[in-house]
C-alpha positions in Angstrom: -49.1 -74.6 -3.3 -46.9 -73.5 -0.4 -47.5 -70.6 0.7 -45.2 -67.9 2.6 -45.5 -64.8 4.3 -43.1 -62.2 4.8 -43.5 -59.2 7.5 -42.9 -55.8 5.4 -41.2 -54.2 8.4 -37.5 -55.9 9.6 -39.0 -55.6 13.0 -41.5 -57.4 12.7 -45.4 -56.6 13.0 -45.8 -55.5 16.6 -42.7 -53.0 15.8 -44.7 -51.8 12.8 -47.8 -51.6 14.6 -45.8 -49.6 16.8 -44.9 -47.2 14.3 -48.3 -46.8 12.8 -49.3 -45.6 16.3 -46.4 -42.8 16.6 -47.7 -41.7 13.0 -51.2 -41.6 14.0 -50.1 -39.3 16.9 -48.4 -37.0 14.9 -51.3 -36.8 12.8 -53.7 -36.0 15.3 -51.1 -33.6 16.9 -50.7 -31.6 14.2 -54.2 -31.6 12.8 -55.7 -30.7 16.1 -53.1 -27.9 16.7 -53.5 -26.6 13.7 -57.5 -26.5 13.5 -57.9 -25.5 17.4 -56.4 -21.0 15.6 -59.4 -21.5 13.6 -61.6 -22.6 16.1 -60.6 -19.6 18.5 -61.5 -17.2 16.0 -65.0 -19.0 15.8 -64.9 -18.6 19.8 -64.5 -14.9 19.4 -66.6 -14.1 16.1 -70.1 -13.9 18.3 -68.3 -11.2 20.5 -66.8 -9.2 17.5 -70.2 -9.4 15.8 -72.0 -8.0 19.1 -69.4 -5.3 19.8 -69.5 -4.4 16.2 -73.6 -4.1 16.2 -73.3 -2.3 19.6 -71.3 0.4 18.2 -73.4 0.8 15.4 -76.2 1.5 18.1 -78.2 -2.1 16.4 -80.0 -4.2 18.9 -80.1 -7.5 17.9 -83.6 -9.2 18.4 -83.4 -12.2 21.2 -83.7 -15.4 18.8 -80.5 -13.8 16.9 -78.8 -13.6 20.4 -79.5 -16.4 21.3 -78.2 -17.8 18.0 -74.3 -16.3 18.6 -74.8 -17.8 22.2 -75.1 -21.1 20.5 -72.0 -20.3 18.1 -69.8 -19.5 20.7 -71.0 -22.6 22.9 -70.5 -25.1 20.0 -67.3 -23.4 19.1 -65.9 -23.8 23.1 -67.0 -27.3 23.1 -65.3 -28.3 19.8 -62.2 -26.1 21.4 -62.3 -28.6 24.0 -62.3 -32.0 22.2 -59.1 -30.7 19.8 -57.6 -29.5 23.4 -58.4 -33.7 24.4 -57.3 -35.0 21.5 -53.7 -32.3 21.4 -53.0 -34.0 25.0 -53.8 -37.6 23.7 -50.9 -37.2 21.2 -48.9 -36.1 23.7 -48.8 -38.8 25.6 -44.9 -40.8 25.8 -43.7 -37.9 23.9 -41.8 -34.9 24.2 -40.7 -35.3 27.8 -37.5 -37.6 29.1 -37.9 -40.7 31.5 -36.8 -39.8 35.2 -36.6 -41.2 38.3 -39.6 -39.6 39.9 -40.9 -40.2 43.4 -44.3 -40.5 43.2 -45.8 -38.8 46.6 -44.0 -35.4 45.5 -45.4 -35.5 42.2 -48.7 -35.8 43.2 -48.6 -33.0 46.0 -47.1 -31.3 43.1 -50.4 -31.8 41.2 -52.7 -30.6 43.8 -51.2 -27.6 44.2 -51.2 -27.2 40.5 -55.0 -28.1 40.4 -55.7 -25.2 43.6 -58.9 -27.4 44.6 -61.8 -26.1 47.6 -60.6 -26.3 50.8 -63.9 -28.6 51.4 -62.1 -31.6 49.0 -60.5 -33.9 51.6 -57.5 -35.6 49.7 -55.7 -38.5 52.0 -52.6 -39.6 50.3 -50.5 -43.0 51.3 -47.6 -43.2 49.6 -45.1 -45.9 50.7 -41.5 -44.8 49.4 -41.1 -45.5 46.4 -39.6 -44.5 42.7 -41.0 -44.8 39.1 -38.8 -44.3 35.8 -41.1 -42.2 33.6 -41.9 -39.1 31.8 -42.7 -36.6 34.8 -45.4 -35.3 32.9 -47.1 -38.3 31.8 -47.1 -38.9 35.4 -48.8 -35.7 36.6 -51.1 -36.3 34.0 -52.5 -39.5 35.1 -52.7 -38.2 39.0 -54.8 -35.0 37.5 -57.0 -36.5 35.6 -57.9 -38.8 38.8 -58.2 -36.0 41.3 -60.0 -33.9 38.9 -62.7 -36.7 37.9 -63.2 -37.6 41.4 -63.9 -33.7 42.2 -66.1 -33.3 38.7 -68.4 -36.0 39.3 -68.9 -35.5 43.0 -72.8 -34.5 43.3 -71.6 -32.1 45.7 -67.7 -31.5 44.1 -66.7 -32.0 47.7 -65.4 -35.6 47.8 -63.2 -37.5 50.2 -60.1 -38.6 48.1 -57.9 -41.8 49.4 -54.7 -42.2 47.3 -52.9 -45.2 48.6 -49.6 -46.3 46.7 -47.2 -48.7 47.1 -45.0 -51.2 45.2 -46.4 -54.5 44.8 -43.1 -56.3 44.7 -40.1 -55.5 43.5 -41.0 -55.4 39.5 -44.9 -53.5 40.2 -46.0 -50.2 41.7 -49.8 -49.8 42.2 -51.9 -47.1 43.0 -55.4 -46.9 43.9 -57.6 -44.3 44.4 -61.3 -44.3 45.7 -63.8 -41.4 46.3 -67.1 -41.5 47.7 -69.2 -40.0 45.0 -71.9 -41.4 42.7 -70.3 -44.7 41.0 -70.2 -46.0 37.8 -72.6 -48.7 36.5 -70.7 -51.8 35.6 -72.3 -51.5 32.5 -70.9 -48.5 32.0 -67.4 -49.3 32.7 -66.5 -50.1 29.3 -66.8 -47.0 27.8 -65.3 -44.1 30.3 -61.9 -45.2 28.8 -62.9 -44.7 24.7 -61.9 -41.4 23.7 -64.7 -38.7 23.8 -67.1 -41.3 25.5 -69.0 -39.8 28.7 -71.2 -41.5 31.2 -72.9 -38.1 31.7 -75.3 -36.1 29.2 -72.9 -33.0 27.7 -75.4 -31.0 28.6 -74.5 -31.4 32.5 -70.9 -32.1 32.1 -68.8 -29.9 29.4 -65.6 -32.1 29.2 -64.9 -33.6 26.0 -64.7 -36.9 27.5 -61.1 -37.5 26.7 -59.4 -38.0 30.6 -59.9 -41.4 31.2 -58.9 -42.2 27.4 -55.7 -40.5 28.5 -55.3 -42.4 31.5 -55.4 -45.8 29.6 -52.8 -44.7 26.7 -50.2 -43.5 29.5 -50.4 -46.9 31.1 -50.2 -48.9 28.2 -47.2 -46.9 27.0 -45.5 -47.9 30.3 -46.9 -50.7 30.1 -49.2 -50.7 33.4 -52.9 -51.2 33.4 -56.1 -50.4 35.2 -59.0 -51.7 36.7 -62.1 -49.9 38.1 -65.0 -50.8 40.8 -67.8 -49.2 42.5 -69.1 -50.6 46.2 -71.8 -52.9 46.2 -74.0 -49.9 47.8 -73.3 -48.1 44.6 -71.5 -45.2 45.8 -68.0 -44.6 45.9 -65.3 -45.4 43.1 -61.5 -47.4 43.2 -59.9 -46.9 40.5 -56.4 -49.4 40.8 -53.5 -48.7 38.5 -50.3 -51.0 38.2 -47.1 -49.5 36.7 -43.5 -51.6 35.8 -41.0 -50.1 38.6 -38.8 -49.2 35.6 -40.6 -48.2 32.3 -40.5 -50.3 29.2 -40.5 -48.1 26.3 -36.9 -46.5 25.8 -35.5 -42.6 27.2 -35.1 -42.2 22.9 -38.5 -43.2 22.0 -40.2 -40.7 24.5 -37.8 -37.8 23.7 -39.1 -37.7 20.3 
């Protein structure tokens, strides 16, 4: 019997897979957008109850307390995973591709981020442009800076962002801090979504940056590698971008 296949989209699978993706975004975009009003009421329904119980001069016994404590910490975290999961979505989308240069957009980002005077950040930036979405881009450079300051025992680390174009097709950026490092078996879990190296219980985060990270370079389609020193301290993380992004100005207007 002969048998043959058709693919149900014109464009063939890789295009549908594409599309399937975008739809899944929009999903997530809207569910999490829509869910995070209700979970901001949760936030503030310990505080209501304990102004409310205030006024009617009721003192609530400790265990209760400690019960709305635990309400409002669950509801903040929860908060913080739809917030992950809203900027996820995000990413290729609702911003137009530009010609950027990298080095401002990344002082840019530190002055956004306002970080301790005691955080030594060393940038080399050769001269250089990138077609992208401006915002994709200060995403990726803030969730770097912001990591290396987060898991730094003492949140003071030294910061070396190097950057330049690899040829004329591939722009690479590395960045290496000199806090604790990542076991290599480890490494292949910081970039699933709401995966953490660190017990919650230390780090509040909902684990969603480096997830990020790896969506907005294969959007552009750039990739990443990560290594720790032999000693064990100290993190590079190396990115590689296409000089001139892939994806279309249309598709990322959307």
């Amino acid at each position: 019997m002969d048998m043959h296949t058709q693919d149900l989209h014109p464009k063939g699978p890789q295009h549908a897979l594409e599309n399937v993706e975008t739809e899944l975004d929009e999903i997530m975009y809207r569910i999490s957008h829509d869910l995070r009003a209700s979970v901001r009421a949760l936030q503030e329904l310990p505080c209501w109850i304990a102004e409310d119980l205030e006024e009617a001069a009721i003192r609530l016994p400790v265990q209760s307390s400690r019960h709305l404590q635990l309400l409002n910490s669950h509801a903040t975290r929860l908060d913080s995973m739809l917030s992950g999961l809203l900027e996820y979505s995000r990413v290729g989308r609702m911003q137009s591709i530009e010609l950027l240069n990298p080095a401002e957009v990344f002082q840019e980002v530190l002055d956004d981020l306002s970080i301790s005077s005691r955080v030594v950040v060393q940038d080399l930036f050769s001269d250089h442009r990138l077609r992208m979405g401006e915002t994709d881009l200060k995403r990726l450079f803030a969730i770097l800076v912001s990591n290396a300051i987060k898991f730094h025992p003492k949140r003071t680390p030294h910061i070396i962002a190097k950057a330049q174009a690899l040829d004329a097709a591939t722009w690479q950026l590395e960045v290496t801090d000199d806090g604790d490092g990542i076991p290599k078996e480890m490494r292949h879990l910081i970039f699933m979504p709401m995966s953490k190296v660190v017990s919650r219980d230390k780090e509040e985060g909902a684990g969603m940056g480096l997830a990020i990270l790896k969506k907005i370079l294969r959007t552009y389609g750039g990739g990443v590698i990560v290594d720790t020193a032999e000693s064990g301290q100290g993190t590079t993380f190396t990115l590689t971008l296409p000089v001139l992004a892939v994806q279309s100005e249309e598709s990322i207007s959307v």
